[in-house]
Backbone bond lengths (Angstrom), bond angles and torsions (degrees), N, CA, C in turn:
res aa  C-N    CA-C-N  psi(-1)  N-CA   C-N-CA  omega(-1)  CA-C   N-CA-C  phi
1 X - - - 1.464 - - 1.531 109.04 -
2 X 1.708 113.54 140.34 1.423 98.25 -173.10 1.555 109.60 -84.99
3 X 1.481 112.81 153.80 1.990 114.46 175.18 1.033 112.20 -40.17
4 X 1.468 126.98 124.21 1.492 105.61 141.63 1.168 149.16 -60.83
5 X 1.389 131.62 135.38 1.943 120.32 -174.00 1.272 105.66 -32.18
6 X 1.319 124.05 131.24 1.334 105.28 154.44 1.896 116.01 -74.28
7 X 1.617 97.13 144.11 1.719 94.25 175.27 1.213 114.67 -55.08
8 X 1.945 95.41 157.62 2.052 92.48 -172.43 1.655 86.97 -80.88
9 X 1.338 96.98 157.43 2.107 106.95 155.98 1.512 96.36 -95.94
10 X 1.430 72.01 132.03 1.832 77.11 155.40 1.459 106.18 -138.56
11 X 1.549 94.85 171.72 1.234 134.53 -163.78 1.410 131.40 -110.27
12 X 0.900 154.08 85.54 1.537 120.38 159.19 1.870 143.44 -127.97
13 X 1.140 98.11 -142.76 2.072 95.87 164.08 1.458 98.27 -140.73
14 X 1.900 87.77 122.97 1.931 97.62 158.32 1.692 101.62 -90.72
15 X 1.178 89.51 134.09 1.719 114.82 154.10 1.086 118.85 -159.01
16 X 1.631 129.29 -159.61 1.208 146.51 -179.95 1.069 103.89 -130.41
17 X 1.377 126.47 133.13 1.518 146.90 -175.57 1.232 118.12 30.38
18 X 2.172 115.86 65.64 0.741 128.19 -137.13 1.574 97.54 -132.33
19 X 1.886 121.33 25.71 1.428 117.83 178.42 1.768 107.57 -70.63
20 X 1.442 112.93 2.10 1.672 106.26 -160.46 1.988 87.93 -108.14
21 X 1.234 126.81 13.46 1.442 131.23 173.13 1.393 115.12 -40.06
22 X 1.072 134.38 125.85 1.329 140.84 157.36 1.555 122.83 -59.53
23 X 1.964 104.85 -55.49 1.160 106.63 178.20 1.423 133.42 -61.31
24 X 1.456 108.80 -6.46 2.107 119.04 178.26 1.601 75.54 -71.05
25 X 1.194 114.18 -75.25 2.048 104.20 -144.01 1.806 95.98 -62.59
26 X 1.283 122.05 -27.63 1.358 98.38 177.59 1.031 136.01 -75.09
27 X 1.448 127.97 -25.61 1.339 137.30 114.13 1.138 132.32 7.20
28 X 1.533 124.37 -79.61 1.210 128.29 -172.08 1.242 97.46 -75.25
29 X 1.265 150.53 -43.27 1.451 148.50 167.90 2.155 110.66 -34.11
30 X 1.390 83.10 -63.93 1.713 79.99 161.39 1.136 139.12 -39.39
31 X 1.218 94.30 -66.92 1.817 117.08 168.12 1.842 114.35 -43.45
32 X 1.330 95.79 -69.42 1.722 91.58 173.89 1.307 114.50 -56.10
33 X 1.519 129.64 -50.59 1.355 115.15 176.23 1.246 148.06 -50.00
34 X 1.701 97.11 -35.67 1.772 127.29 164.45 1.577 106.22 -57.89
35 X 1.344 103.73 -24.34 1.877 99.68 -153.40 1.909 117.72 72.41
36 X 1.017 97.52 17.03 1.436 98.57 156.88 1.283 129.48 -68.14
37 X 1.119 149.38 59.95 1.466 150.29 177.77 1.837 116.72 -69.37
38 X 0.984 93.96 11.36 1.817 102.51 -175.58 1.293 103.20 -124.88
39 X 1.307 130.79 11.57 1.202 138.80 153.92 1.370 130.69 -113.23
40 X 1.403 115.38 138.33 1.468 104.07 174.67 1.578 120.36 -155.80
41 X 0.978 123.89 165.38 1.815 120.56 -149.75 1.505 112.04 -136.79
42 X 1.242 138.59 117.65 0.977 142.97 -152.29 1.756 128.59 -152.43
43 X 1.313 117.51 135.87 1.281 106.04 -170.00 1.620 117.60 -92.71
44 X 1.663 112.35 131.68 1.191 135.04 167.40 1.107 132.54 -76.75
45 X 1.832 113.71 65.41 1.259 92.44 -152.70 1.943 102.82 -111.31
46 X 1.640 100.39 132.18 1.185 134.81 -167.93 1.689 126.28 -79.65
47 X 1.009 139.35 117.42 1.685 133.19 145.35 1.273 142.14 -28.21
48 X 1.328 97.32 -41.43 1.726 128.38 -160.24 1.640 97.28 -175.06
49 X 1.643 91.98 134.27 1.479 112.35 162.23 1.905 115.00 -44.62
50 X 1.420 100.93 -39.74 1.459 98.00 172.37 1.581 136.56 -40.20
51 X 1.429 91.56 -18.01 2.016 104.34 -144.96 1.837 69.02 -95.20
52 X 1.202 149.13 12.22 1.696 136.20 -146.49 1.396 82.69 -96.44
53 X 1.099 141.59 -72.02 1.634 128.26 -165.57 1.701 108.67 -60.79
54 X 1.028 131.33 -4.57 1.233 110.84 164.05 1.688 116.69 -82.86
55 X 1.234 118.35 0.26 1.440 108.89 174.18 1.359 120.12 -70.91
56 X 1.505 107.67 -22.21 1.600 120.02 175.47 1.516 100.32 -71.45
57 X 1.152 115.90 -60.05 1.937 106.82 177.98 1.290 108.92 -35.92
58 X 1.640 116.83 -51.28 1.392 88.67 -167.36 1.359 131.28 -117.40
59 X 1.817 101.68 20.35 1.557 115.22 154.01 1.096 128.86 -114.07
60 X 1.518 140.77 122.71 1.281 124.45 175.25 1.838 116.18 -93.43
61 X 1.121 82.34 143.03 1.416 92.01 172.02 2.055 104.12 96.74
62 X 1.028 102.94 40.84 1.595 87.63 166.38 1.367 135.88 -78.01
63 X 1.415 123.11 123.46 1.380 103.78 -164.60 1.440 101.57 -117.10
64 X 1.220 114.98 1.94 1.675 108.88 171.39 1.720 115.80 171.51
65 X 1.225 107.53 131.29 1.481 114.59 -178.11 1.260 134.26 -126.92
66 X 0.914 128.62 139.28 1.511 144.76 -165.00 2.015 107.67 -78.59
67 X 1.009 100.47 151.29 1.973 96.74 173.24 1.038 133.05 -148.28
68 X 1.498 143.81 100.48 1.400 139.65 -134.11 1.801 90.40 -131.61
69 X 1.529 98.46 -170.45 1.675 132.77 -179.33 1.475 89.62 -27.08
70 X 1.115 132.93 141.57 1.739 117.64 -34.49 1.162 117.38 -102.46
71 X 1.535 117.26 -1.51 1.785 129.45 179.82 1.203 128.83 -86.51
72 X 1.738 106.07 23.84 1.673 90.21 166.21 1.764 115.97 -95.69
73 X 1.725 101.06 23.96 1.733 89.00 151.18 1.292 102.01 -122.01
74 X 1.244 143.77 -22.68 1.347 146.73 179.29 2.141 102.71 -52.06
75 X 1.278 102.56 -62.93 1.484 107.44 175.68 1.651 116.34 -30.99
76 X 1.308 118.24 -47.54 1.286 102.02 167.52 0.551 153.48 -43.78
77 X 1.633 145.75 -8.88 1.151 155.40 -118.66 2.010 78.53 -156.06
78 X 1.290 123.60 4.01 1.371 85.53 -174.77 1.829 75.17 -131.05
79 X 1.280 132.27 29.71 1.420 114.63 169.65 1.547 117.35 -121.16
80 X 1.216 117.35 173.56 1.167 125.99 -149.08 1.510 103.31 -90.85
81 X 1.483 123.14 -26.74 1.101 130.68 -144.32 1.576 99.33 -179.30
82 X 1.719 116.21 143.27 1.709 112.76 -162.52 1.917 75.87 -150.63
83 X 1.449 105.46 117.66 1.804 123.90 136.31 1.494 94.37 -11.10
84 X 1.708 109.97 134.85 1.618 112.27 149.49 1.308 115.03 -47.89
85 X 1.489 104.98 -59.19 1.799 90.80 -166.02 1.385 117.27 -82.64
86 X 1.564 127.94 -2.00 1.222 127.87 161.83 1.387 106.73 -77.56
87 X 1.463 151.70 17.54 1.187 149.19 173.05 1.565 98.54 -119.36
88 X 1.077 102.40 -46.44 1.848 108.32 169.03 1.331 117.53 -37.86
89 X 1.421 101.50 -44.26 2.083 108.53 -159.47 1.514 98.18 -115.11
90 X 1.814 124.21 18.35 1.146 138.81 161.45 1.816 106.42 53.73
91 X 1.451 109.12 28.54 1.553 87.01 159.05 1.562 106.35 172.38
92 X 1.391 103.36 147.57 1.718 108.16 -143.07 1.704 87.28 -111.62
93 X 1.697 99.47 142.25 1.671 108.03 167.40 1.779 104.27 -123.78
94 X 0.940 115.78 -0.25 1.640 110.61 163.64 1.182 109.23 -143.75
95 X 0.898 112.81 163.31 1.932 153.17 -139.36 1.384 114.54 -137.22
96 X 1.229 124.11 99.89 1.755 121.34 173.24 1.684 109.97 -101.24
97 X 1.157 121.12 138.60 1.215 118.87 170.97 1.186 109.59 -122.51
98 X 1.951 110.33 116.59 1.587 138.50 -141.02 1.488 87.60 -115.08
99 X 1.102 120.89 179.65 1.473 134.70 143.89 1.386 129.40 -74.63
100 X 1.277 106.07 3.11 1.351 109.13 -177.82 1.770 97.04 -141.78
101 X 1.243 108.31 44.67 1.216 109.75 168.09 1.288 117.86 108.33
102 X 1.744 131.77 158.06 1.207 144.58 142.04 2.091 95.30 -26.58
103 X 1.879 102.45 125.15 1.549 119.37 160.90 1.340 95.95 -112.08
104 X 1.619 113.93 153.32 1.517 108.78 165.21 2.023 92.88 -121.29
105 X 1.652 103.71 157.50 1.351 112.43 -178.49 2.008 101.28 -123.16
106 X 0.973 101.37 -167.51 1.314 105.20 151.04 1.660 117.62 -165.86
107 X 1.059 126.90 119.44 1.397 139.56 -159.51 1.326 113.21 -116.98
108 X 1.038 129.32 1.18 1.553 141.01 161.47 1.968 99.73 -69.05
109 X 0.705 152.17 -53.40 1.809 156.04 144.68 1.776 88.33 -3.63
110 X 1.527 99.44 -80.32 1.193 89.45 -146.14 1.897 113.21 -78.58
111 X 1.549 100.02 -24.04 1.557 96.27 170.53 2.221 115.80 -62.77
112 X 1.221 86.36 -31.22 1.590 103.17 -169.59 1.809 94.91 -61.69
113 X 1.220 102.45 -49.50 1.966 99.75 174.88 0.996 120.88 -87.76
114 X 1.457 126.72 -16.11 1.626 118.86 178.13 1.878 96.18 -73.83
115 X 1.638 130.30 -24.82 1.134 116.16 -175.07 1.332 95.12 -102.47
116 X 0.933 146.66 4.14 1.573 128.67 -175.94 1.961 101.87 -99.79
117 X 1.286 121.84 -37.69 1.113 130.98 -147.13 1.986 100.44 -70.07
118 X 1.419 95.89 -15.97 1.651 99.81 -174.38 1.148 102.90 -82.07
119 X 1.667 132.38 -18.61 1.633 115.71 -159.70 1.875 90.46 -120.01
120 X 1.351 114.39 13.89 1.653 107.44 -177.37 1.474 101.05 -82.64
121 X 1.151 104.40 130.01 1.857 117.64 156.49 1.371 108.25 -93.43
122 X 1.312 92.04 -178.10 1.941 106.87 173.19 1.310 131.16 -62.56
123 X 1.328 101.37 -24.61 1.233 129.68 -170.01 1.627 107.45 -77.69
124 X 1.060 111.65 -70.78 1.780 117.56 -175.33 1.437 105.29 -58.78
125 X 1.641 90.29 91.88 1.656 87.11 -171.22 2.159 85.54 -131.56
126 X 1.410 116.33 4.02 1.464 124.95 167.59 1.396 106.29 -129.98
127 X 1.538 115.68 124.01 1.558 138.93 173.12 1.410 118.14 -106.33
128 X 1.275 98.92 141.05 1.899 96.50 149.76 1.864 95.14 -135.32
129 X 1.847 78.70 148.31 1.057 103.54 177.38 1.768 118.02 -106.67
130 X 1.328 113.55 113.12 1.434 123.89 170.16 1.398 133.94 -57.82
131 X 1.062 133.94 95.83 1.344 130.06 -132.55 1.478 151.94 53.79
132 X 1.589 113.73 139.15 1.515 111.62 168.53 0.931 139.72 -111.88
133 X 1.164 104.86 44.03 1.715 98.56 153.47 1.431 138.68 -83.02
134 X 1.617 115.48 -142.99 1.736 106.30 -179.21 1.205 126.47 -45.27
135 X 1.870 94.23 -45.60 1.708 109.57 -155.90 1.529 101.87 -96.88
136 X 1.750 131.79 13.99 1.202 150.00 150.33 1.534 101.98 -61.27
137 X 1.126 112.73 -64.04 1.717 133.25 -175.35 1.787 104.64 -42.28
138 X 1.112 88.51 -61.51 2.110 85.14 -177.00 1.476 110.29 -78.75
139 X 1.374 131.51 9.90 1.474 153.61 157.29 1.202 102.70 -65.37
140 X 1.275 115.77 -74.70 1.270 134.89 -175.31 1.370 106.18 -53.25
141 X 0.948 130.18 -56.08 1.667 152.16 -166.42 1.782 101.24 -60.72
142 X 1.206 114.23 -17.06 1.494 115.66 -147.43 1.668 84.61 -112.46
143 X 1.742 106.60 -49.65 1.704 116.78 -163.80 1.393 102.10 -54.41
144 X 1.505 110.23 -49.54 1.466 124.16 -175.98 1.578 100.33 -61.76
145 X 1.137 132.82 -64.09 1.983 113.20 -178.12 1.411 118.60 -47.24
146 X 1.664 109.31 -27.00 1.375 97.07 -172.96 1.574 105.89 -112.97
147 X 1.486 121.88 45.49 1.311 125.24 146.22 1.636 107.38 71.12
148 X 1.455 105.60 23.70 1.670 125.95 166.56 1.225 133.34 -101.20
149 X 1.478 105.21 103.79 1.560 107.48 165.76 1.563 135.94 -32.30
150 X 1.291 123.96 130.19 1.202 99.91 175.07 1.577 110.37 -174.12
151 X 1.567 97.98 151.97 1.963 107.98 -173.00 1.115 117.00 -105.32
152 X 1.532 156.43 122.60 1.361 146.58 136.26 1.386 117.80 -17.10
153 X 1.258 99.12 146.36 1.715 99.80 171.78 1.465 102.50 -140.87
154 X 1.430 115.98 140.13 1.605 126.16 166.52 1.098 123.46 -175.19
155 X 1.249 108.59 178.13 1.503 113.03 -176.18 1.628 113.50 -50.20
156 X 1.838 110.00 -61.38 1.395 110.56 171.68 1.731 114.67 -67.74
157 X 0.984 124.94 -17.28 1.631 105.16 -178.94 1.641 93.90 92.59
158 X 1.036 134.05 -3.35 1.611 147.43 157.51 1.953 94.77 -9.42
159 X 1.504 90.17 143.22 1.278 100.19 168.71 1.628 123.73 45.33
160 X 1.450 97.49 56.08 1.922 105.56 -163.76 1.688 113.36 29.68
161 X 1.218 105.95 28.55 1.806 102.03 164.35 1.418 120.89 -85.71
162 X 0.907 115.85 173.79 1.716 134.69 148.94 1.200 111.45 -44.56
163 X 1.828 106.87 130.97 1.863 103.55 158.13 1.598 82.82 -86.18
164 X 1.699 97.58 -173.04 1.385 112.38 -153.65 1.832 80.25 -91.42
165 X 1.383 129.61 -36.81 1.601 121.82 173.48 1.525 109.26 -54.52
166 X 1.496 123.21 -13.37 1.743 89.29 175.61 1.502 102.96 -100.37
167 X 1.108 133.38 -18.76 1.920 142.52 165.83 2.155 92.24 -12.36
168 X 1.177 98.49 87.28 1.502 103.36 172.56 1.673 103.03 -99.53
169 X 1.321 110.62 135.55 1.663 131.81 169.05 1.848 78.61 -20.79
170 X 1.018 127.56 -91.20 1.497 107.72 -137.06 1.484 121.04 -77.30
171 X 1.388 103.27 14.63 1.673 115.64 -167.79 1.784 78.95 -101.05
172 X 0.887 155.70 -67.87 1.631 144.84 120.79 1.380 100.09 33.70
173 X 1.140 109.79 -103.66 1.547 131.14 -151.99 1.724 80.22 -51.94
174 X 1.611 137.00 -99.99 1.354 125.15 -152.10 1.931 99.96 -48.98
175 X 0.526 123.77 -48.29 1.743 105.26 -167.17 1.241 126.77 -72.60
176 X 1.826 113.82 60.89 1.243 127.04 -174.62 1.736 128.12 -54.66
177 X 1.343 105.53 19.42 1.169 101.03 175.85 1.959 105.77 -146.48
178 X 1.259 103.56 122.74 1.798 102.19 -160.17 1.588 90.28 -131.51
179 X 1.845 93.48 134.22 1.687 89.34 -162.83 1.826 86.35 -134.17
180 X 0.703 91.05 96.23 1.828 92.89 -178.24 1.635 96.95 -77.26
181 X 1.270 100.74 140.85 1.691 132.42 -172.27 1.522 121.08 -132.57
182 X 1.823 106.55 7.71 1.120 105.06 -178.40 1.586 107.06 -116.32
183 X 1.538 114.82 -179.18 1.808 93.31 -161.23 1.406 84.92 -113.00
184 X 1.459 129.10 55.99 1.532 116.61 175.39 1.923 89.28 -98.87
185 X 1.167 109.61 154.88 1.202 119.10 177.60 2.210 105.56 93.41
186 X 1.765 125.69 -0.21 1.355 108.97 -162.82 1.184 93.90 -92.87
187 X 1.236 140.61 168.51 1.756 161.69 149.64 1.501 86.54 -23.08
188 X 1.150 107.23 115.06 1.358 133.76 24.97 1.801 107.93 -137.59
189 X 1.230 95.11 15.83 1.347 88.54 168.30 1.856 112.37 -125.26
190 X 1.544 89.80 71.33 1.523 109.92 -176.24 1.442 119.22 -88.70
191 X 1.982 107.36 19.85 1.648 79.58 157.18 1.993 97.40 -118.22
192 X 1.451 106.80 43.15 1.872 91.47 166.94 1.433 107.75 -118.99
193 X 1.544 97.15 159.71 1.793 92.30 -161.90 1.967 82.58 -140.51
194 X 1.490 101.49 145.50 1.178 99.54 176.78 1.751 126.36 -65.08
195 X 1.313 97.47 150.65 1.793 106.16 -154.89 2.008 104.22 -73.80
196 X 1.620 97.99 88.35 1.910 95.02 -174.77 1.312 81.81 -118.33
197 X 1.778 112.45 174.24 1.107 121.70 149.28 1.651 120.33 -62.40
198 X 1.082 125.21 70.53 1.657 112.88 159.30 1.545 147.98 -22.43
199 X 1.412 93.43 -38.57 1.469 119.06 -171.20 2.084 90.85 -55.18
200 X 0.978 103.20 -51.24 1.944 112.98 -162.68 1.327 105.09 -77.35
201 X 1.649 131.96 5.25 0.657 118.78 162.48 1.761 122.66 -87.75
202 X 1.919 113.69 139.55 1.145 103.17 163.24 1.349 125.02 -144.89
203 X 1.593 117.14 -137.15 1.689 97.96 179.75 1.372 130.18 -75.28
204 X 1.279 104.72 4.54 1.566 115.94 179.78 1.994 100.73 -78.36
205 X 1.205 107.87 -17.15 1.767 112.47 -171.98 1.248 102.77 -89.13
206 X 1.195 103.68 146.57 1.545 134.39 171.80 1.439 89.57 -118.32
207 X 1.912 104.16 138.97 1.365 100.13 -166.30 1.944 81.22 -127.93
208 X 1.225 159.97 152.56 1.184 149.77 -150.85 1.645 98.50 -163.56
209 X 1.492 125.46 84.99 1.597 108.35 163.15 1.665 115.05 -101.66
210 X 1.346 91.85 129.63 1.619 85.83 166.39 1.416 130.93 -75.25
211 X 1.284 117.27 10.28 1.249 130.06 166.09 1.767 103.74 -62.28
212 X 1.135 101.75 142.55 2.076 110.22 171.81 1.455 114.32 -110.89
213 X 1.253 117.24 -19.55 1.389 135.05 -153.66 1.101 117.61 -130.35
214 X 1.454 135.60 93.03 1.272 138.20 -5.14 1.624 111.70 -43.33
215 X 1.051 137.23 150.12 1.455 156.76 168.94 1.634 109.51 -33.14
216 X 1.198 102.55 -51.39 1.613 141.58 -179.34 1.375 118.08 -155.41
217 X 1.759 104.64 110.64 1.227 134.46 -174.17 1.471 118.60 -81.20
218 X 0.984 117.17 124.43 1.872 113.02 166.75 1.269 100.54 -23.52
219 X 1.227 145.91 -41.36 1.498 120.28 171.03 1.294 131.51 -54.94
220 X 0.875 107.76 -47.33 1.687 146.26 176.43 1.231 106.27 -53.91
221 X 1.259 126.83 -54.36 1.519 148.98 -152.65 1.608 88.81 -90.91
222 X 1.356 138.28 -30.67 1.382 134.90 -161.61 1.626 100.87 -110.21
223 X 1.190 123.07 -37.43 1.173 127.84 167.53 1.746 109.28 -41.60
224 X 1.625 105.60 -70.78 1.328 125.83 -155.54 2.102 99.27 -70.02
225 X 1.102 112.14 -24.16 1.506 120.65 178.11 1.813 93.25 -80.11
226 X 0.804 140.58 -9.26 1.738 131.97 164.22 1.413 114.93 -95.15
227 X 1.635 118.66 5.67 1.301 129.09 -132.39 1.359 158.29 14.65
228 X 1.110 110.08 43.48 1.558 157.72 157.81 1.747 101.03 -31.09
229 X 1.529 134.97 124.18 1.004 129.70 165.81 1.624 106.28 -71.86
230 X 1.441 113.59 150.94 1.362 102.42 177.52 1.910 114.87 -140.44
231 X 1.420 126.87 173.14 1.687 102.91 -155.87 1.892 78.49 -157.92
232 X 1.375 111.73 93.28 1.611 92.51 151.39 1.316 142.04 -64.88
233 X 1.486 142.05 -177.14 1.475 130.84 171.83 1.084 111.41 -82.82
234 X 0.998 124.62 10.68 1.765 115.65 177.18 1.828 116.22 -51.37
235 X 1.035 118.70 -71.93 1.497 136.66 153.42 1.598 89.62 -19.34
236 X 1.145 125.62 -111.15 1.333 135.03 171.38 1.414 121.59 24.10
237 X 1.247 94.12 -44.47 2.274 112.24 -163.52 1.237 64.20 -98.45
238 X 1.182 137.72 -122.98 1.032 170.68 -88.88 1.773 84.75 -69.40
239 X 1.320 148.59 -59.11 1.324 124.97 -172.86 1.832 111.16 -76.16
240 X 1.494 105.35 -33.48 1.522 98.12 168.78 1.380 113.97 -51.88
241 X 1.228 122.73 -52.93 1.680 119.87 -174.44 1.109 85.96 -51.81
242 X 1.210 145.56 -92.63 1.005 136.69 -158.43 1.435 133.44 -25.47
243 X 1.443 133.48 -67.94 1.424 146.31 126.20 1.741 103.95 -4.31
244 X 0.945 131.70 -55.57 1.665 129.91 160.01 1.109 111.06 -35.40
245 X 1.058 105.40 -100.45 1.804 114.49 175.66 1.007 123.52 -38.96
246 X 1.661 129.63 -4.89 1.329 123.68 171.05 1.637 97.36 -89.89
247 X 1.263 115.90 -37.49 1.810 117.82 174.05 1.197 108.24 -35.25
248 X 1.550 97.06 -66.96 1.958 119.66 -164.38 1.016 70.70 -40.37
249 X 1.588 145.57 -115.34 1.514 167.63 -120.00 1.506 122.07 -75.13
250 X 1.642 109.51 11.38 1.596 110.19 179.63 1.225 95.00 -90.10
């Protein structure tokens, strides 16, 4: 009797207004290199967290997904089962599909410290963190293992932080390590940079966006002109995807 095909797996990332994704081309880069041709990875891109169970109608075979801006805390609420420490750091960016249901993980923790841990000195031992959302959460999650102080910053003052109006010159100067988590400054509106005092920054700062896109962000770019070390997310994706696909495949 002849084989049957085996079915393709697929893959992908839910978000919202999500054609500027990194993880589709890194993906397909995988895939061709492995010689995987029975796999393929694709973006889900959504309105509302609601529209999330229709991706199963109209793909078969999902075997694992990725979760970005703004639903990696909304997603919870639709899985079966959540990682300890992805329930810990309150918000999941991958997706396992078990036999006993949708698991959620979160792999932003560990990509976020496998790239940060090379450019830390002794010194950056006080942070603020630029935004709260999901990918704030595994920031946080990461500062706290490695014995780092650290404040939120935003518009509301969210999470006993700072709005960006009380950011005084010397709240600057001690918090040598600034990790922006919000997507002001990504393609295509790459000349805004979130509203800090700049001036107080200097070479004692590590300036850290997880943004990839531009290369180097008006943050980045203003940091590193005070001489400020500085670290985009590129690195970042690139070991979380990774850490994913080792899930999909444990």
């Amino acid at each position: 009797m002849e084989k049957t095909e085996r079915q393709k797996a697929n893959y992908g990332l839910i978000g919202k207004d999500i054609s500027y994704s990194f993880s589709r081309g890194y993906f397909k880069k995988k895939f061709e290199d492995m010689g995987l041709d029975n796999c393929s990875y694709q973006n889900f891109d959504i309105q509302s967290i609601s529209e999330f169970p229709t991706i199963f109608n109209n793909t078969k075979n999902v075997q694992g997904l990725n979760i970005t801006i703004p639903y990696k805390e909304e997603v919870m609420a639709f899985l079966d089962d959540i990682d300890i420490a992805a329930k810990k750091i309150g918000a999941v960016n991958t997706i396992k599909f078990t036999k006993n249901g949708l698991v959620g993980f979160n792999t932003d923790a560990y990509g976020f410290q496998k790239s940060l841990e090379p450019h830390l000195k002794e010194h950056h031992k006080k942070a603020l963190i630029l935004g709260t959302g999901g990918a704030s959460k595994a920031v946080a999650f990461v500062l706290e293992q490695l014995g780092t102080t650290f404040s939120f910053v935003s518009r509301s003052g969210k999470n006993d932080g700072y709005t960006y109006n009380e950011l005084t010159d010397n709240i600057i100067a001690e918090h040598t390590l600034i990790i922006n988590c919000s997507p002001v400054g990504t393609f295509p509106k790459i000349e805004e940079k979130p509203a800090i005092p700049y001036s107080k920054i200097s070479e004692a700062h590590l300036l850290f966006d997880l943004i990839y896109n531009p290369e180097e962000t008006a943050f980045l770019s203003a940091g590193k002109a005070n001489g400020a070390s500085i670290c985009n997310g590129h690195r970042m994706l690139e070991f979380q995807a990774e850490k994913s696909w080792g899930i999909w495949n444990q």
